[in-house]
NUMARFI-650385 format. One line per 3 residues: their letters; for each residue x, y, z of C-alpha. Coordinates in pm, whole numbers. Example, Ala and Ser with C-alpha at 12.3 -4.5 7.8 and 13.67 -1.06 7.14 Angstrom:
% NUMARFI-650385
as> 1230/-450/780  1367/-106/714
END
This chain:
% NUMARFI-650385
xxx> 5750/9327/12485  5672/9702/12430  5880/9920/12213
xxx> 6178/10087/12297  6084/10407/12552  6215/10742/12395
xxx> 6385/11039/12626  6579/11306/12581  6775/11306/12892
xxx> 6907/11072/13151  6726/11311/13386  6406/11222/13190
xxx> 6495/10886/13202  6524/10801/13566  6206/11045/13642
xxx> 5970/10831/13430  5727/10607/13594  5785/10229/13627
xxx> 5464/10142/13671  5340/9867/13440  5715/9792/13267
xxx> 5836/9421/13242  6180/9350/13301  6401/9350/12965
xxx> 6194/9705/12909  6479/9950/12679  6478/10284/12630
xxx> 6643/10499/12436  6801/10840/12561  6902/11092/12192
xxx> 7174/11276/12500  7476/11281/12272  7641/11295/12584
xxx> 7538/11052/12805  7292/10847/12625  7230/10547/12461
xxx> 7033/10193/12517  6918/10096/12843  6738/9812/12999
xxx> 6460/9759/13295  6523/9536/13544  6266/9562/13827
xxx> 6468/9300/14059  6849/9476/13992  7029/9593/14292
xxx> 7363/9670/14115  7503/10004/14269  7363/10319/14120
xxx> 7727/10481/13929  7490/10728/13720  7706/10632/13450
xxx> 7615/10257/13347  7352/10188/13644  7085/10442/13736
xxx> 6806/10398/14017  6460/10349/13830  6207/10572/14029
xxx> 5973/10299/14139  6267/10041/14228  6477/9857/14007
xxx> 6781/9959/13775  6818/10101/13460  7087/9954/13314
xxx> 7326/10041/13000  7301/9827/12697  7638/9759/12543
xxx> 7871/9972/12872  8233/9872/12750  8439/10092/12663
xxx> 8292/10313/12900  8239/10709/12880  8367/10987/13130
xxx> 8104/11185/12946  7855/10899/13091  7931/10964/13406
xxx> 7830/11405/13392  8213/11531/13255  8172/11859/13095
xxx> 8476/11878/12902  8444/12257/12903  8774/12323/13120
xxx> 8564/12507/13388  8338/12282/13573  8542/11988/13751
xxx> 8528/11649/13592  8726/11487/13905  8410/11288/14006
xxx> 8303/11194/13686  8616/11032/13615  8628/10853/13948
xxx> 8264/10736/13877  8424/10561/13571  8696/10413/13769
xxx> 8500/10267/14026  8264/10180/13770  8539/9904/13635
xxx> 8672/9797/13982  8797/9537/14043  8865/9391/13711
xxx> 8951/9714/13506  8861/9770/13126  8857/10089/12914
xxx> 8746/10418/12963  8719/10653/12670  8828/11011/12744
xxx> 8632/11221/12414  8771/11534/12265  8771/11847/12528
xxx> 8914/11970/12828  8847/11813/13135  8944/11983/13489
xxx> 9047/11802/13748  9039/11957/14083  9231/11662/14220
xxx> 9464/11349/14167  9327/11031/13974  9394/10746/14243
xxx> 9382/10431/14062  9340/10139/14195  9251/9852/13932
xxx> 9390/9778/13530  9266/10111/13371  9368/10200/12970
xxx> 9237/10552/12975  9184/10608/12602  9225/10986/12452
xxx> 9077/11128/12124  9433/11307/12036  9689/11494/12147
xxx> 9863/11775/12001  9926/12198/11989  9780/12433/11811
xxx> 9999/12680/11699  9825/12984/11918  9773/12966/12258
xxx> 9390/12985/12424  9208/13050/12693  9008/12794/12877
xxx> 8914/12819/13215  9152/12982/13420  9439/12784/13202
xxx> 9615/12945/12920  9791/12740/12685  9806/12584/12332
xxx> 9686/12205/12406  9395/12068/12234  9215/11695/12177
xxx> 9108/11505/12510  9316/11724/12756  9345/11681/13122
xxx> 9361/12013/13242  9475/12015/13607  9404/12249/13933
xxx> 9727/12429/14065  9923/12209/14297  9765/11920/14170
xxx> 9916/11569/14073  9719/11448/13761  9775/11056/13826
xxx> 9879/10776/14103  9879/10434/13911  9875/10197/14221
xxx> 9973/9866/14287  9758/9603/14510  10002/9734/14800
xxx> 9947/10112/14777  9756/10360/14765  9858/10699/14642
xxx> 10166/10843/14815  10080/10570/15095  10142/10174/15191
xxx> 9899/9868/15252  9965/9510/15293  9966/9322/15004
xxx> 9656/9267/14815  9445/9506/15026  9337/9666/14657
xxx> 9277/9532/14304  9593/9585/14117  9693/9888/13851
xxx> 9955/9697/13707  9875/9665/13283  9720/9975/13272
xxx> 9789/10241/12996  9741/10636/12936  9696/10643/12519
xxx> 9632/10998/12289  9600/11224/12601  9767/11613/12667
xxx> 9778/11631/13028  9852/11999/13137  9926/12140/13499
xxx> 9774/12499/13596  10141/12515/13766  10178/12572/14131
xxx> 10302/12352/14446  10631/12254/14517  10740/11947/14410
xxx> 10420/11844/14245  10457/11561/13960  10259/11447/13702
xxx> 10260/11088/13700  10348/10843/13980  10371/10481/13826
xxx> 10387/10270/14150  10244/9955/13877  10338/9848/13555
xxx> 10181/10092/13265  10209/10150/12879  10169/10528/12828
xxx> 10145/10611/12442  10116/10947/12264  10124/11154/12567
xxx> 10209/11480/12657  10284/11571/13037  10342/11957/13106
xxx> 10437/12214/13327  10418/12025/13634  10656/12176/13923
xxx> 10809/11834/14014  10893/11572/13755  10703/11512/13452
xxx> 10676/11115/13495  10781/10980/13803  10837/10566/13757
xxx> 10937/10452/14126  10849/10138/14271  11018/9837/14488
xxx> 10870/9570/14610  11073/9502/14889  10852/9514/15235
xxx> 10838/9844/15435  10971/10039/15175  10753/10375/15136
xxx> 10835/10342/14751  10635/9991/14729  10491/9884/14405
xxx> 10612/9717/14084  10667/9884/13752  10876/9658/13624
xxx> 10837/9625/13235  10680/10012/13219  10683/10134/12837
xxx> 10647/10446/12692  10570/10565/12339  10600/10910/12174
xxx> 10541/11077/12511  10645/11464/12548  10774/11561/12906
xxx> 10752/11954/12857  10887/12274/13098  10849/12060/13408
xxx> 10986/12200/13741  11248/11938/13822  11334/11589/13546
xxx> 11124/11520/13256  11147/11165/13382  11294/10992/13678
xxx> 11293/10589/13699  11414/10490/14029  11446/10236/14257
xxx> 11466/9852/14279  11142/9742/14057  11099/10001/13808
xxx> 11353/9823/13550  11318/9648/13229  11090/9904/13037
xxx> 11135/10054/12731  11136/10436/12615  11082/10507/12225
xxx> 11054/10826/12069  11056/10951/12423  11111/11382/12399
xxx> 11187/11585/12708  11244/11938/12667  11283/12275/12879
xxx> 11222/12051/13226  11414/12170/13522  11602/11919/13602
xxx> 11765/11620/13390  11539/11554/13042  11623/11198/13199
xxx> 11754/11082/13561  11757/10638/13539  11860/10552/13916
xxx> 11729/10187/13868  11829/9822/13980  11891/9702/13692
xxx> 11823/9927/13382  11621/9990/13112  11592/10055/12726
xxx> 11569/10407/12559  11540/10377/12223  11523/10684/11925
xxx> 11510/10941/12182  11526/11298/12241  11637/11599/12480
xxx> 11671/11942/12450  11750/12250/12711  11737/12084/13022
xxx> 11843/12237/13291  12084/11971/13490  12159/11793/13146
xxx> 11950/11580/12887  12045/11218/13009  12192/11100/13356
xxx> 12241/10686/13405  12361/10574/13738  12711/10364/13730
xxx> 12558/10023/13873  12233/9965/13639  12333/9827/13269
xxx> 12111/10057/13112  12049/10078/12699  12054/10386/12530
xxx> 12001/10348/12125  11989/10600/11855  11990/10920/12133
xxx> 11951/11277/12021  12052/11588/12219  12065/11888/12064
xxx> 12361/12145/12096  12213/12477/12156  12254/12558/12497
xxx> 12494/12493/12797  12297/12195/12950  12269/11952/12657
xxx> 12540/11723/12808  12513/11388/12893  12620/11162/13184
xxx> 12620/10822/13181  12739/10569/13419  12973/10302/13433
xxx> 12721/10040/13324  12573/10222/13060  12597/10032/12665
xxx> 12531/10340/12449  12463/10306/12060  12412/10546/11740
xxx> 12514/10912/11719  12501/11179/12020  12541/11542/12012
xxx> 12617/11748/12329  12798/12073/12412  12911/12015/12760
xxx> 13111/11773/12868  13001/11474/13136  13009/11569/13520
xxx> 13149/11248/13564  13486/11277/13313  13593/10938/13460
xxx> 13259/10699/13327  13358/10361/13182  13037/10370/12976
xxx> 13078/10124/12623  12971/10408/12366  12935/10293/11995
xxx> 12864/10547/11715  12977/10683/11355  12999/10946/11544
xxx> 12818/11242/11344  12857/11471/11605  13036/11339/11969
xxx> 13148/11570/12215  13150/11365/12520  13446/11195/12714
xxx> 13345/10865/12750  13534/10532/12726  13490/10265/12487
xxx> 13402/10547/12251  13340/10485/11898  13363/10775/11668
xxx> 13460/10934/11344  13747/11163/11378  14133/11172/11506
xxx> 14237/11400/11754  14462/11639/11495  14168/11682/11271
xxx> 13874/11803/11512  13866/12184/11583  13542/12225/11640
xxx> 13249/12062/11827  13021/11861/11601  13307/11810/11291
xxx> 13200/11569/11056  13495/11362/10922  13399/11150/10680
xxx> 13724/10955/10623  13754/10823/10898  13561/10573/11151
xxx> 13703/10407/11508  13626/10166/11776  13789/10255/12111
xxx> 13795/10215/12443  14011/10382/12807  14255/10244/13036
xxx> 14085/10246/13385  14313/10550/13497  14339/10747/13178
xxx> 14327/11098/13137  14078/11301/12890  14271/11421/12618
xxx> 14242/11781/12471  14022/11645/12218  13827/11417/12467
xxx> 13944/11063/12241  13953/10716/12336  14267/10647/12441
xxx> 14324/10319/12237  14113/10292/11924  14063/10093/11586
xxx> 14029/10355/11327  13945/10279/10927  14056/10528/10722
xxx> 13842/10539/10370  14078/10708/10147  14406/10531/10190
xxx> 14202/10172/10352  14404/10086/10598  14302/10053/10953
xxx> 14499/10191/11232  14529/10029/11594  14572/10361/11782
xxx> 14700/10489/12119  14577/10850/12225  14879/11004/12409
xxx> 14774/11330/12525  14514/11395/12242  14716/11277/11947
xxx> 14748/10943/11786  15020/10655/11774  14945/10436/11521
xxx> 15091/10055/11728  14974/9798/11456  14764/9880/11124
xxx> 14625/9623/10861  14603/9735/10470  14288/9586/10288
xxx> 14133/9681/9946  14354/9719/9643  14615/9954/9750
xxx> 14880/9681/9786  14980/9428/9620  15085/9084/9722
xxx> 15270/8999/9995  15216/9337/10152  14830/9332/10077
xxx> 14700/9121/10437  15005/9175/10603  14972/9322/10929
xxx> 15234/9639/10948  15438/9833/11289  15489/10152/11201
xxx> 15610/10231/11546  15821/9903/11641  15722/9624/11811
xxx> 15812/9372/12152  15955/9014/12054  16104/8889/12388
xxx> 16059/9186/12567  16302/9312/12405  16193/9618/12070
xxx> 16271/9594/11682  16197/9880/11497  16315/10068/11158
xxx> 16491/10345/11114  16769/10534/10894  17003/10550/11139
xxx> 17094/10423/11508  16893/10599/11785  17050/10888/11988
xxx> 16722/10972/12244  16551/10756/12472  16593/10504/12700
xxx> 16682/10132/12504  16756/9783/12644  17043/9610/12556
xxx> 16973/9360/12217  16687/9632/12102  16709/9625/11719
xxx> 16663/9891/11478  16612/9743/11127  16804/10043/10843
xxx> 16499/10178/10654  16745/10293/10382  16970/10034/10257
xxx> 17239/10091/10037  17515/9823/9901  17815/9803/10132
xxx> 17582/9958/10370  17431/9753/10684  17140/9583/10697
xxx> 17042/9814/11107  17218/9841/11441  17211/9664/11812
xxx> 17184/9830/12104  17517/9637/12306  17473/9807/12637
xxx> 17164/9982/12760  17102/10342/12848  17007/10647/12721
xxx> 17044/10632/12455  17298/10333/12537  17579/10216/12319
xxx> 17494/10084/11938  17661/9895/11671  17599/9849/11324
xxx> 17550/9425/11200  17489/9268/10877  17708/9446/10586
xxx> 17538/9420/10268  17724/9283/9992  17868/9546/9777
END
């Protein structure tokens, strides 16, 4: 066989003669673009892409030696942020169809005049994504993004990740296309030029993995995961088991992300950030819930983190900062919540039966079930840390938010004197109904005794302590009240013999002189 043909450019490539080549002929192109090894085949009727198959000019193919991952350069992106890329990048998708594979997105900024449809398993893979700390000029898009950014046209969505059933904001019978479900978005800034009403970034209508990814300044929501695969509904798809990974939902016109509807449940957020979006950082109106792990939201306009009442959604180790009005969050009913929260306003929906666990760092929220470091008496201002003290708690189905928005029964542990207190929250302060000492305080009996400060029921009827008999409140007769003080000739408490307020009481058991 003849050495390997030399060109410059693809254009030089596909404009050189045939004539005489044998099939299995390469060629090399030096295009640090779009070059690279390709072979002769004289017979090949594959479909010219101009990316990995190029029409020969006497007949035949050139194909690409070695085409996966492929390139959106190898199919004529720019990358400059001016010319549009939108073809190119559709060359590369249809490229892969039906199967799927990987497409590598290089540093540079790539315009996109209008919405990535995709319609098979996709990973689009980015060279980086982060901000420089100036903003620049590229295009007709100012702004401080830089490594493989999707830059795109105003009133534009960037992405439609379909299932086999639909096909961008439509419907199909099942299987009409190859399926975007296991696709991912990795190391990618994708950036809106703004305009439109409503406009999101990212429909998921399949299930995707989206990793280091920033979505920003789109006028509808950032990420929009909606998806149900129930027949005629115009939401169809499946995203169940989405993930996402360290992705940034940025100034967005309406929620950083929205997850709605009855198959976009089981995923997992981590390290997910939403900030300065115009609606809620997060809105979760699933079936059935999902996971948000380590997260983070900040100056939202509606709030930082909404969760419907009937989906049992996870939130772990949540952060919302405290600077402004809007940093509240309102979870539902069905919500399990775990690990410290900050927030400055309280929920919209004061009666949520949400189970909240935390050591409660900073909690300013009036949830039930709430665990959290402080007692109503101590807590003056929002965000006290109290270090003595830790609870477990939870609310009566029609209780009342106290002044200091506290569980209204509670388990606290109190570090200096180590005792822990079974609590009721009457109207913001605590009544301590059964407490157990540990450590060394006491001594033996008294040390793993369980102790009533308040009184307590045998029979229905009360036995309390006290240094003398009661004369306020309502008692039954045969309520005791055990003498606190006793003295020698003294006697040992006093019976309530008819009952009333505060009824009539004797004295019993004289105490030997």
């Amino acid at each position: 066989m003849a050495a390997s043909l030399s060109f410059s450019t693809i254009a030089d490539l596909i404009a050189s003669s045939t004539t005489g080549l044998s099939d299995g002929q390469t060629a090399n192109v030096s295009d640090t673009r779009r070059g690279g090894i390709f072979r002769f085949e004289s017979a090949a009727s594959a479909t010219v892409n101009n990316g990995t198959v190029f029409a020969a000019s006497g007949g035949g193919r050139w194909l690409r030696v070695d085409a996966q991952p492929l390139s959106v350069l190898w199919f004529g992106a720019a990358g400059d942020g001016i010319a549009d890329d939108h073809a190119a990048f559709m060359a590369a998708h249809d490229a892969l169809l039906p199967e799927g594979g990987t497409i590598n997105i290089p540093k540079g900024y790539y315009r996109l005049s209008k919405t990535i449809n995709q319609h098979c398993a996709i990973t689009w893979q980015g060279d980086g994504n982060s901000a420089a700390y100036a903003n620049r000029t590229i295009g007709s898009f100012t702004m401080n993004a830089q490594g493989s950014v999707l830059l795109t046209d105003s009133g534009i969505q960037a992405f439609i990740i379909n299932a086999s059933n639909t096909d961008g904001t439509g419907t199909a019978p099942d299987g009409t296309y190859p399926n975007g479900a296991s696709s991912a978005l990795r190391d990618l800034y994708i950036r809106s030029n703004g305009g439109g009403s409503g406009v999101d970034g990212i429909w998921m209508r399949a299930t995707t993995a989206i990793e280091n990814v920033t979505i920003r300044g789109f006028s509808g929501r950032g990420l929009r995961i909606e998806a149900s695969i129930s027949a005629g509904n115009p939401v169809k798809g499946n995203a169940n088991l989405w993930t996402l990974t360290n992705v940034s939902l940025i100034a967005n016109g309406s929620h950083g992300l929205h997850v709605k509807s009855n198959d976009a449940n089981a995923g997992v957020a981590a390290r997910l950030d939403c900030t300065g979006n115009g609606g809620w950082g997060v809105l979760d109106e699933s079936l059935i819930g999902n996971t948000y792990i380590g997260c983070h939201q900040a100056n939202n306009i509606l709030g930082a983190i909404k969760t419907i009442d009937t989906a049992p959604n996870t939130v772990i180790g949540d952060y919302i900062e405290i600077g402004a009005a809007g940093d509240n969050a309102d979870f539902g009913d069905g919500t399990t919540v775990i690990g410290d929260l900050a927030g400055q306003s309280p929920s919209s929906s004061a009666s949520s039966r949400a189970f909240v666990m935390t050591a409660g760092l900073s909690v300013a929220a009036p949830y039930r079930h709430l665990n959290r470091r402080a007692t109503p008496n101590i807590v003056s201002v929002l965000g006290s840390l109290q270090p003595n003290y830790g609870a477990i708690g939870w609310g009566s189905s029609n209780d009342v938010i106290g002044a200091a928005n506290q569980a209204d029964w509670q388990i606290q542990y109190n570090t200096s004197s180590q005792w822990w207190d079974f609590q009721y929250q009457s109207g913001g302060n605590p009544f301590t109904v059964m407490r157990f000492p540990t450590g060394s305080t006491l001594a033996n009996p008294r040390k793993f005794a369980a102790d009533f400060p308040n009184g307590h029921f045998l029979g229905g009827l009360f036995r309390g302590v006290g240094s003398a008999a009661p004369t306020t409140g309502a008692w039954l007769q045969g309520d005791v009240i055990q003498n606190s003080v006793p003295t020698a000739g003294g006697s040992a408490g006093w019976i309530c013999t008819t009952a009333g307020s505060p009824g009539t009481w004797k004295s019993f058991g004289t105490i030997a002189a």
